[in-house]
Every structure is written in structure tokens, then in C-alpha cells.
BARO-545847 format. One line per 2 residues: their letters; for each residue x negated, y, z of N, C-alpha, C. Coordinates in steps of 0.001 Angstrom, whole numbers, plus 500000, padded with zeros to 6 digits. Last residue first. Layout:
a	X Y Z X Y Z X Y Z  ...
This chain:
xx	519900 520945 507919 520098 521069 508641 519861 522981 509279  518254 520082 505412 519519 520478 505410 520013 521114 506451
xx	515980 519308 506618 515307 520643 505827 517278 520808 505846  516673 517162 508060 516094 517918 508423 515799 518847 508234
xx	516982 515186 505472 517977 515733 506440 518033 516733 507195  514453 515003 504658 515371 515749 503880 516853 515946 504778
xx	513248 513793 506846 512883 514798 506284 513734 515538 505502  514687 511208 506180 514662 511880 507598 514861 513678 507290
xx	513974 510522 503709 515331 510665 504151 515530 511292 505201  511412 510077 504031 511603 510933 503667 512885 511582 503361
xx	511332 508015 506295 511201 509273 506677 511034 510299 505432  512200 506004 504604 513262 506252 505403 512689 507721 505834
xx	509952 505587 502621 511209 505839 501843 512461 506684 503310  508223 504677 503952 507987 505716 503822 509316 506469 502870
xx	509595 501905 505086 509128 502913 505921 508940 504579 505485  509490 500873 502518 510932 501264 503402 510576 502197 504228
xx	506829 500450 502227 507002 501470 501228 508998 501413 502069  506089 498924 504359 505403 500370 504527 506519 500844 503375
xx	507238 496721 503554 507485 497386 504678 507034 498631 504755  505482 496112 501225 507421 496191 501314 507684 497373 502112
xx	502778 497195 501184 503378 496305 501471 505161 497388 501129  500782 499352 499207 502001 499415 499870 501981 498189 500276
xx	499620 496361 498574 499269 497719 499031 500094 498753 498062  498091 494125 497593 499390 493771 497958 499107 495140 498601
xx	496057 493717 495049 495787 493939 496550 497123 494696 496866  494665 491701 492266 495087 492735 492698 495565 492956 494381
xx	490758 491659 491077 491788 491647 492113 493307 492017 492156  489482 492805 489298 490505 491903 488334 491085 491077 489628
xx	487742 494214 490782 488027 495043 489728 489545 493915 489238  486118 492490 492643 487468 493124 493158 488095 494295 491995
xx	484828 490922 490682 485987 490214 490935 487013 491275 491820  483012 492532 489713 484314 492033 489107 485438 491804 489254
xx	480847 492601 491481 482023 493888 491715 483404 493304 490790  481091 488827 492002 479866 489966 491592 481147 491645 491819
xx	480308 486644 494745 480861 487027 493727 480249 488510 493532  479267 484682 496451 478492 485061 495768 479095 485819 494476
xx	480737 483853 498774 481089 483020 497053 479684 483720 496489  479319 485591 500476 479037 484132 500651 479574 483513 499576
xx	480197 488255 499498 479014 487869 499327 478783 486389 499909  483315 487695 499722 482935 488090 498273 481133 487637 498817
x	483451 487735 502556 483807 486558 501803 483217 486632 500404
């Protein structure tokens, strides 16, 4: 998409890019709850 606008490296510099999502960052929040249960155990 960037080379048919014809855009230049800029534009993915003054991008920003939804990363983590939500979901991933619950996700990585629950297995480290896991994990710490696991080391208690």
C-alpha cells in the first residue's frame, strides 16, 4: 500500500501500529499467572 500512495520511510516512522493488541497483552498477562502458580507449587 505504502509503494502505490507512493509514500516515503516517514510515514511508517510517524505510524503508530496497534501491537500488543488487548488480547495478546491478557493473554500474556494470564500465562504469567500460570507460571507463577506453577513455580509455587
Amino acid at each position: 500500500m505504502a509503494m502505490l500512495c507512493d509514500a516515503d520511510v516517514d510515514m511508517f516512522v510517524e505510524s503508530t501500529f496497534n501491537f500488543p493488541t488487548l488480547a495478546e497483552v491478557y493473554r500474556i498477562a494470564a500465562l504469567e499467572i500460570v507460571e507463577k502458580r506453577s513455580q509455587e507449587l
